[in-house]
C-alpha positions as CSV (number, residue, x, y, z in Angstrom):
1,X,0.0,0.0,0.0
2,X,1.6,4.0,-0.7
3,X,2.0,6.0,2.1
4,X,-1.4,7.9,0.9
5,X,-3.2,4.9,1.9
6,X,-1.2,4.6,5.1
7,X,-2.4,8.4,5.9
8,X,-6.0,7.8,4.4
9,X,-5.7,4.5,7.3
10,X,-5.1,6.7,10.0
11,X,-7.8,9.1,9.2
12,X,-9.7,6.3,9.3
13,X,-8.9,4.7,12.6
14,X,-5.6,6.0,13.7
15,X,-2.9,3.6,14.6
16,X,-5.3,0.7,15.6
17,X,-6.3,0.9,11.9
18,X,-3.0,1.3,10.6
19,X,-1.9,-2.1,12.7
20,X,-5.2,-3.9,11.1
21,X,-3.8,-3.2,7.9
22,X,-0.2,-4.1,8.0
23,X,0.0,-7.0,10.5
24,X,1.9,-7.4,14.4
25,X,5.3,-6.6,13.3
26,X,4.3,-2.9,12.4
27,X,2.0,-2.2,15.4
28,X,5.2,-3.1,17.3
29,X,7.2,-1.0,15.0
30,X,4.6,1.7,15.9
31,X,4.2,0.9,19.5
32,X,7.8,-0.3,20.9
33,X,11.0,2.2,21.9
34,X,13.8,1.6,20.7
35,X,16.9,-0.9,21.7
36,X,19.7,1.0,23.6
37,X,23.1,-0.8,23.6
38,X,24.0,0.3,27.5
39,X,27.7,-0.4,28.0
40,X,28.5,-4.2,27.6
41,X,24.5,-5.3,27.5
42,X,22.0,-4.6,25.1
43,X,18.6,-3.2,26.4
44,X,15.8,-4.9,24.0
45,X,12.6,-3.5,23.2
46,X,11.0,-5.4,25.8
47,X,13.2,-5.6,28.7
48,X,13.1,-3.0,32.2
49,X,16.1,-1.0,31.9
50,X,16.0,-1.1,35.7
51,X,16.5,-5.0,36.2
52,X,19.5,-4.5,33.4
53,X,20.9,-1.6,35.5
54,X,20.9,-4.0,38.5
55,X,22.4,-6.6,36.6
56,X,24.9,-4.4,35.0
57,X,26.1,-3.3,38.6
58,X,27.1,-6.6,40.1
59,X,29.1,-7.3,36.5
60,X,31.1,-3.9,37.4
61,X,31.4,-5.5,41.0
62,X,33.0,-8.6,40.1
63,X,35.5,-6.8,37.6
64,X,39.2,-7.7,38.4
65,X,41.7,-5.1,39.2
66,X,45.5,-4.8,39.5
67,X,47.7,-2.5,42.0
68,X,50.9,-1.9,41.1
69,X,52.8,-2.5,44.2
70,X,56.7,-2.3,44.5
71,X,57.1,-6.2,45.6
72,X,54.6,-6.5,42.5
73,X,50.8,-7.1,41.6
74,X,47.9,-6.9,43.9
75,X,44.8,-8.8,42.7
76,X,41.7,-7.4,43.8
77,X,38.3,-6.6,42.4
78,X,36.3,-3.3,41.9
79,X,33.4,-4.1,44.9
80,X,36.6,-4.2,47.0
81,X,38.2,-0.8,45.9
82,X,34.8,1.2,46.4
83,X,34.4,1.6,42.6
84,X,30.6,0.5,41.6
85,X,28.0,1.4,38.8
86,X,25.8,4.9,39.5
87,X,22.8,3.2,39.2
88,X,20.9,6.4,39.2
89,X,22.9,8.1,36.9
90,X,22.6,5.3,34.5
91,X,19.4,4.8,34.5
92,X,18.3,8.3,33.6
93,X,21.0,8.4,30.7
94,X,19.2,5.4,29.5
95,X,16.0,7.2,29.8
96,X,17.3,10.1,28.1
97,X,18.5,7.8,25.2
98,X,14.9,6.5,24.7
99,X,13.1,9.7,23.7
100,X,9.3,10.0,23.0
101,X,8.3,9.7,19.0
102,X,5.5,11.1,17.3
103,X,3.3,9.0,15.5
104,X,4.8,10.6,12.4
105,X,8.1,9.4,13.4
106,X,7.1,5.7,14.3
107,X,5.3,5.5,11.0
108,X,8.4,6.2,9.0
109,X,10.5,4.1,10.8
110,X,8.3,1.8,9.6
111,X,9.7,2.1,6.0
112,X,13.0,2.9,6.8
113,X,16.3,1.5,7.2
114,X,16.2,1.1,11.4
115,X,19.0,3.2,12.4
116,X,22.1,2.0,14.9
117,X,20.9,1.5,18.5
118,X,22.3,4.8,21.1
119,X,25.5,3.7,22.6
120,X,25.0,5.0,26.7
121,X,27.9,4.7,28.7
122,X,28.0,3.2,31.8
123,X,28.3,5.8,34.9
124,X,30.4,5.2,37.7
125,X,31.0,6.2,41.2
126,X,34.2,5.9,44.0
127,X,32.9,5.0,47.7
128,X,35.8,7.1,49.3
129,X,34.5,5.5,52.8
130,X,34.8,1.9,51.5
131,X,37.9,2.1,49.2
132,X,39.7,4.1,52.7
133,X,38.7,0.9,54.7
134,X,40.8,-1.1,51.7
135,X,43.7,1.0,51.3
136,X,44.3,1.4,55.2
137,X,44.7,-2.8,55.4
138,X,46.5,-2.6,52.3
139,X,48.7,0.1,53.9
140,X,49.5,-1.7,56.9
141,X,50.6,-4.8,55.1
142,X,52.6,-2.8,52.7
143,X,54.3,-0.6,55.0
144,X,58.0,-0.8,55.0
145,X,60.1,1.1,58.3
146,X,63.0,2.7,58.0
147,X,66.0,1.0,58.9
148,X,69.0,2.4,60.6
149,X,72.1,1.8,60.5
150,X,74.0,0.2,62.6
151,X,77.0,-1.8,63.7
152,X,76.5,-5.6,63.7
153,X,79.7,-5.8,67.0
154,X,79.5,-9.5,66.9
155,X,80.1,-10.2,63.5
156,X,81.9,-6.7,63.3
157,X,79.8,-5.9,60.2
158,X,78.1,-2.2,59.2
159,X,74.3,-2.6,58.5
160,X,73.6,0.1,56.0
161,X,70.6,1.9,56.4
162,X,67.6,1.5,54.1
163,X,64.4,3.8,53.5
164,X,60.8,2.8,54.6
165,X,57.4,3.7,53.1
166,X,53.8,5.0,53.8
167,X,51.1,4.1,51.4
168,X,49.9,7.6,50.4
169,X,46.1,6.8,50.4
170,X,44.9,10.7,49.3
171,X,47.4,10.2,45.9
172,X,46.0,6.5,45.4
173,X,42.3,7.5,46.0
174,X,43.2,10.3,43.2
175,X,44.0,7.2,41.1
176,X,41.1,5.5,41.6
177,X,38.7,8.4,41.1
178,X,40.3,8.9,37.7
179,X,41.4,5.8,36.5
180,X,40.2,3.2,33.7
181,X,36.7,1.3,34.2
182,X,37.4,-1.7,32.4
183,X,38.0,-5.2,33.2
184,X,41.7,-6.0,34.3
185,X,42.0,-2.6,35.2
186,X,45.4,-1.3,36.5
187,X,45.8,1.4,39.5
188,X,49.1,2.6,40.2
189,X,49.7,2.9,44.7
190,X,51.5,5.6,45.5
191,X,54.0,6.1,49.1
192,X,55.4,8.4,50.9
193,X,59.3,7.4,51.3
194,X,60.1,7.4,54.6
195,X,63.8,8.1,55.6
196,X,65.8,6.4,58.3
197,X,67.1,8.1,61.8
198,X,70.8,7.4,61.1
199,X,72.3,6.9,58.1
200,X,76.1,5.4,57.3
201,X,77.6,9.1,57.8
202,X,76.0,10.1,61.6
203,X,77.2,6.2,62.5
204,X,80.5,7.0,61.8
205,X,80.6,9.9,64.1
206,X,80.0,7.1,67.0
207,X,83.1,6.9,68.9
208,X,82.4,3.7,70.5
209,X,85.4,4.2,73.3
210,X,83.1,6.2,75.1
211,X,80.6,4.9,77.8
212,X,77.8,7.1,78.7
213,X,76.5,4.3,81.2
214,X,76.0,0.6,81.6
215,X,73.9,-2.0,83.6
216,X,74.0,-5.9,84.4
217,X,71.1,-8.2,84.9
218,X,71.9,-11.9,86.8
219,X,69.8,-14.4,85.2
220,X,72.0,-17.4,86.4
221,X,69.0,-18.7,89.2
222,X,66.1,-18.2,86.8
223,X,64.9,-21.5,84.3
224,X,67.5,-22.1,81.9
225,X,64.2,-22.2,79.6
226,X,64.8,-17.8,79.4
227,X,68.5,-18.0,78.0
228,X,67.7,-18.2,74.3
229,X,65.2,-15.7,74.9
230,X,67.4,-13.5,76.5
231,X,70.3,-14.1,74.0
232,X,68.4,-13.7,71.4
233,X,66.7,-10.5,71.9
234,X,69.8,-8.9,73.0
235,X,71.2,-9.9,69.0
236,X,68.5,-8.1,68.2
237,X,69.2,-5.1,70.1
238,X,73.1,-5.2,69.9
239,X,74.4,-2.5,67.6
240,X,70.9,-0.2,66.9
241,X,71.4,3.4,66.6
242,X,69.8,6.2,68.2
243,X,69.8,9.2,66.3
244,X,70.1,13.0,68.3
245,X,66.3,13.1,69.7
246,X,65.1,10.1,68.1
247,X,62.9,7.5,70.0
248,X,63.9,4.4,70.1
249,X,61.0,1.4,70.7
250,X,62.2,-1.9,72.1
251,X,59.2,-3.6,70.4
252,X,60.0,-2.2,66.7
253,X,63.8,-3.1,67.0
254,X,63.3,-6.7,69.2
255,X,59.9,-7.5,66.9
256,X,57.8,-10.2,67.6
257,X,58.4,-13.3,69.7
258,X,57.6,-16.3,67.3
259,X,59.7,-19.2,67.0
260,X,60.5,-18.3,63.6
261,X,62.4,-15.6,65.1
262,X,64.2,-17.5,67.5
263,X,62.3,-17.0,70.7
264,X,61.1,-20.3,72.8
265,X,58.5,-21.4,75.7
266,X,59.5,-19.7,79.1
267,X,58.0,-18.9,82.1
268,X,55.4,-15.9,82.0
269,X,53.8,-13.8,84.1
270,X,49.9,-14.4,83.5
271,X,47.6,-13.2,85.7
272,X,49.9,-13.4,88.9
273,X,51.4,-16.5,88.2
274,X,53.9,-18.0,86.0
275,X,53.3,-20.1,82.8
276,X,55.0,-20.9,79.9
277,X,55.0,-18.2,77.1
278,X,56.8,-17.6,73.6
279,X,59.5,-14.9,75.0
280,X,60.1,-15.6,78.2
281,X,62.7,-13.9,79.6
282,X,62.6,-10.5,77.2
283,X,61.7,-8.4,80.2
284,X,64.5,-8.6,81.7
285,X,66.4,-7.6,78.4
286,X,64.3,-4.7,78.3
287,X,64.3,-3.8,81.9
288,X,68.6,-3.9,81.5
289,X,67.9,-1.5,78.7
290,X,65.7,0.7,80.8
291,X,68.1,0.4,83.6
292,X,71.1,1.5,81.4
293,X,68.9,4.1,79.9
294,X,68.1,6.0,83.1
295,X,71.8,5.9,84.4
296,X,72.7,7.2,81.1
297,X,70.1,10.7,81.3
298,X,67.6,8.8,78.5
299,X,64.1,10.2,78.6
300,X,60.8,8.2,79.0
301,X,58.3,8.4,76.3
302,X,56.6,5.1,77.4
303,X,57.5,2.7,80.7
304,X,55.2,0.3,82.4
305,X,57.1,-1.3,85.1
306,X,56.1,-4.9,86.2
307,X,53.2,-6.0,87.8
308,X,55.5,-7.7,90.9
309,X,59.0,-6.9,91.9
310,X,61.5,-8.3,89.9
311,X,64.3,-10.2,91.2
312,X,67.3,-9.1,88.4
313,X,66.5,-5.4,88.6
314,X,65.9,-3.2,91.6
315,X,62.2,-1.4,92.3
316,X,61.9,1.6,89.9
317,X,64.9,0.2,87.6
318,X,62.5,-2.4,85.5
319,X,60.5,-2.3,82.4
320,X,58.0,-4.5,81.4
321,X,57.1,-5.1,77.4
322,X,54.0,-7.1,75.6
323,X,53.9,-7.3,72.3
324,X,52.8,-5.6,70.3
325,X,50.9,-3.8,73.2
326,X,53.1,-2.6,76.0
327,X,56.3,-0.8,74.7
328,X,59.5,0.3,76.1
329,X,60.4,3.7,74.0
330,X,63.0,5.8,75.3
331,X,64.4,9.4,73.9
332,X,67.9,10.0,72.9
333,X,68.2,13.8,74.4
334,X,71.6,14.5,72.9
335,X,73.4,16.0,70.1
336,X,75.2,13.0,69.1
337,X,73.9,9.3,68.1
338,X,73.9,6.5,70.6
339,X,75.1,3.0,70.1
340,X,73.5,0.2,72.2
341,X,76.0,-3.0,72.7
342,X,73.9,-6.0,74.3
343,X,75.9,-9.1,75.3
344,X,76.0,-11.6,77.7
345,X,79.1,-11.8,80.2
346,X,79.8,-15.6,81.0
347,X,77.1,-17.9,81.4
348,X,74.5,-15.9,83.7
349,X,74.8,-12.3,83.2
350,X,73.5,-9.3,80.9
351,X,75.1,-6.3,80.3
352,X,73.6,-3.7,78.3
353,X,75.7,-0.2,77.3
354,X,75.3,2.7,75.7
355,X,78.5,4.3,73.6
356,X,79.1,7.2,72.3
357,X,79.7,9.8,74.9
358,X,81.1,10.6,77.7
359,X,78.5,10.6,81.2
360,X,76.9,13.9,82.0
361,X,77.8,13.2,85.8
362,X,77.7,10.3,88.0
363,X,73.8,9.2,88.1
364,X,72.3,7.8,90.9
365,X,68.9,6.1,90.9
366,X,66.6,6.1,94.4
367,X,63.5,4.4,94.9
368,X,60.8,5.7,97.6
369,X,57.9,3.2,98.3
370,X,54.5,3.9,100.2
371,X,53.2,1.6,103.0
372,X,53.3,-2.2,101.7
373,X,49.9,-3.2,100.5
374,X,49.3,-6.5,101.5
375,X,48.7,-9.6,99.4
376,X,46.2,-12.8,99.6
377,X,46.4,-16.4,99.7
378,X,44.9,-17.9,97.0
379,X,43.9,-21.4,97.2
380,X,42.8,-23.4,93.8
381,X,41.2,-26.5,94.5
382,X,42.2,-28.8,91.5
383,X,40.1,-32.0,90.6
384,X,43.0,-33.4,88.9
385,X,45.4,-33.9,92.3
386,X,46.2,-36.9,94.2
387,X,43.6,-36.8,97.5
388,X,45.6,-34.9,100.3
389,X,47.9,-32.9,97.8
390,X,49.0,-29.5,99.1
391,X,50.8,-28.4,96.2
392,X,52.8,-24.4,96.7
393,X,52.6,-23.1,93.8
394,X,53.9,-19.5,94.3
395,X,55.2,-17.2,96.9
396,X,53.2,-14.2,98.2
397,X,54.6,-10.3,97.9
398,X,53.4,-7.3,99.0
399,X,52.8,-4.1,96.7
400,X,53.8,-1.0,96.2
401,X,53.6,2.9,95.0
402,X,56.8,4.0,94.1
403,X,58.8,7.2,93.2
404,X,62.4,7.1,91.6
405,X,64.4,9.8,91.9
406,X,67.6,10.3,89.6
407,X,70.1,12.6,90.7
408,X,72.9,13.8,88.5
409,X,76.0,15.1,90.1
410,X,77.5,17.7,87.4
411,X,81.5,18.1,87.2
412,X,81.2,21.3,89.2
413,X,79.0,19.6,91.6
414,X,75.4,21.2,90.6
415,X,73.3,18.5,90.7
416,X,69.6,17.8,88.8
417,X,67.3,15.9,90.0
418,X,64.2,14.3,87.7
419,X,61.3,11.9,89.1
420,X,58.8,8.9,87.6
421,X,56.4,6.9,89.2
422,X,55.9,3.1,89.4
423,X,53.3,0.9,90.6
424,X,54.0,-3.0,92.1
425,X,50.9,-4.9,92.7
426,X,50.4,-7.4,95.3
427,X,51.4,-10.8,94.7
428,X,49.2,-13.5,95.5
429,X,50.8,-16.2,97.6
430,X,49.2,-19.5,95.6
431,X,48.3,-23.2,96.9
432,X,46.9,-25.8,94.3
433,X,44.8,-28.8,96.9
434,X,43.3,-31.5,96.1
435,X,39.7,-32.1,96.5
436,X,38.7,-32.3,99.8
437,X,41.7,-31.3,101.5
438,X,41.0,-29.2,105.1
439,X,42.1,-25.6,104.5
440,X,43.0,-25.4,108.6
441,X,46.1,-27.9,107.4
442,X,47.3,-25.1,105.4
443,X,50.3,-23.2,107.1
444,X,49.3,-19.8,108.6
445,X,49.6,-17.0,107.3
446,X,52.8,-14.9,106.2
447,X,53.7,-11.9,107.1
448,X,51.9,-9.2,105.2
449,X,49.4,-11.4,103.7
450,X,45.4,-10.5,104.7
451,X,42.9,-12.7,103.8
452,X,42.0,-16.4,101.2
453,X,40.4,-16.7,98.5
454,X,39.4,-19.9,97.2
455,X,38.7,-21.1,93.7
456,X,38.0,-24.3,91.6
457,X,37.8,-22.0,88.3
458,X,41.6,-21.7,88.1
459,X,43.5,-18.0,88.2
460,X,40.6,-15.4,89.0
461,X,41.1,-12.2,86.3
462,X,41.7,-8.9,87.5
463,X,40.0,-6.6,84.9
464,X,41.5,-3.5,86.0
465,X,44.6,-4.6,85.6
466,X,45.2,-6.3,82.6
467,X,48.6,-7.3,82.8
468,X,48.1,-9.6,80.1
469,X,51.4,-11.9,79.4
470,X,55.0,-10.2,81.0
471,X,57.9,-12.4,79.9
């Protein structure tokens, strides 16, 4: 039929008429939008643009991505770096693509070639919350400290000094705001280089004839189960720098106490008693260090002293560390680097010194402690025992409130005086009996101890404490 029939068909009946004459396939011509080809996908006739949309989202989810990192490539996925299909957006650019025809329009479209599908492009949004959350993990796991350096004295070696790194999460969020939205895409990380405290030049200036101060530890009546411990965190420490007012951590330069690290089971403090622990033994390295420190005119940044008294360093003179949670960090206050030389002397001893420079003034270290608190008698009634057993576990010790006092005699005898504060709890003296065992058959009493408590639940917690694990 000519289009004048077409026309004469609509003045008849309009489009209902038109479809009566030509068939299905042009009243859908007539009646049906057009497809849209929306990024990857295809949107038919038919389909809801919104399901598509939905489906279109968790595609863009799933995409792989790559990180250039400096060790190599990270594998991760878009959902992961925050980067995720605008749905909204999207949706109205489809909308837009799809306008509204006239019946004048449809009808020649009818008899016309049909003309390419709109390309929409997909667009895209950056959760800066979400793709933080990623790069902070990522950060951690990438970071890189400086290292100083150092002289290795027993294997007379220099340990050259090597710069660290910070992820720079504002410069890689940049890169993910603006980079490509493709499968396999690639995002380059960016750092911050972070520079060492002493380099090869400053540990040269270390004139290691000169002893600022020095301190011994006896560890010859403790379990033999703590020498490894001890000698191997004092490697660890032996030769480390400290730069003109840096800090220097004990944790950061001793690390971790795994057994890949050389560091075996040895009695811990836990919750008032002793039990075997990964590490025992590196508190006394650290209190020698502390010790050392204090007779050399160091500063305190962070000190926890022990829960109980110590029996290789006097009250005030101890340092207790957890890792990673309780630290030992110390401040080199002069103009010239510091060398730390850990070693053991003979089969029982631990000497810790610091080189460099020549003492201030002869240091001396006081302790002042308040009234002794007194301690309890903790009984555990174990299930496991032999009937009768009366098994002493652990000696009782009072407590105390301490203030040290170090006083500095100058060569032209002025003298300076500086204080801190340490606290020593009370030590429970600590029975394990069996079942059924009379607790009048116990032996009184020591001196200073008030009051027993009683327990089949094992080592009560004190959760104001939380002394955790002290090795």
């Amino acid at each position: 039929m000519r289009p004048g029939l077409l026309a004469a068909a609509f003045a008849l009946g309009g489009v209902a008429a038109a479809a009566v004459l030509y068939g299905p396939h042009v009243a859908r011509a007539l009646f049906e939008r057009p497809p849209v080809i929306l990024g990857e996908a295809r949107l038919e006739p038919d389909a809801d643009p919104r399901e598509l949309v939905q489906r279109l989202a968790a595609r863009v989810a799933a995409r792989e991505a790559y990180l250039d990192a400096p060790e190599g490539v990270e594998r991760t996925s878009f959902g992961e770096l925050g980067i995720g299909l605008d749905t909204n957006a999207t949706l109205v650019a489809v909308l837009h693509a799809m306008p509204v025809r006239t019946v004048r329009e449809r009808v020649a479209s009818v008899f016309s070639a049909a003309p390419e599908p709109p390309v929409v492009p997909l667009a895209y949004e950056l959760d800066e919350e979400r793709a933080r959350s990623f790069l902070g993990a990522l950060g951690r796991r990438l970071y890189r400290e400086p290292v100083n350096a150092r002289l290795d004295l027993r294997r007379h070696r220099r340990v050259h000094e090597a710069s660290g790194r910070e992820l720079d999460v504002g410069a890689t969020l940049h890169a993910l705001a603006e980079g490509e939205r493709d499968d396999l895409a690639r995002f380059e990380l960016s750092f911050v280089p972070l520079e060492p405290g002493v380099t090869q030049s400053e540990l040269a200036s270390v004139d290691v004839a000169h002893v600022l101060s020095s301190f011994e530890t006896d560890f010859s009546k403790k379990s033999r189960s703590r020498i490894p411990n001890i000698r191997t965190a004092a490697r660890y420490l032996n030769g480390t720098i400290v730069g003109p007012g840096e800090v220097f951590s004990f944790n950061h330069v001793v690390g971790p106490r795994t057994e890949q690290r050389g560091f075996v089971n040895a009695p811990v403090i836990v919750q008032d008693e002793l039990e075997p622990g990964l590490g025992g033994g590196v508190c006394q390295v650290a209190s020698t260090v502390f010790a050392a420190a204090m007779l050399g005119g160091m500063e305190i940044v962070e000190r926890r002293s022990h829960s109980r008294p110590s029996g290789y360093a006097p009250l005030g003179l101890d340092a207790t560390v957890i890792y990673p949670e309780v630290d030992l960090r110390l401040r080199n206050p002069y103009d010239s680097p510091l060398l730390l030389h850990a070693f053991l002397v003979g089969k029982g001893t631990l000497r810790v010194e610091l080189l460099g420079r020549e003492p201030p003034g002869k240091v001396e270290h006081f302790f002042a402690a308040e009234a002794p608190q007194p301690f309890t008698r903790r009984v555990v009634v174990k299930s496991e025992l032999l009937p009768g057993t009366i098994d002493k576990r652990q000696k009782g010790n009072a407590g105390y409130d301490g203030l040290s006092t170090l006083l500095t005699t100058f060569a032209d005898g002025s003298r300076k005086a500086r204080t801190y504060a340490s606290k020593y709890y009370p030590v429970p003296e600590v029975y394990w009996v069996a079942e059924g065992v009379d607790l009048a058959s116990l032996p009184p009493l020591p001196p200073g101890a008030a009051g027993v408590d009683v327990t089949t639940e094992g080592n009560p917690v004190d959760g104001e404490r939380g002394d955790g694990r002290e090795p």
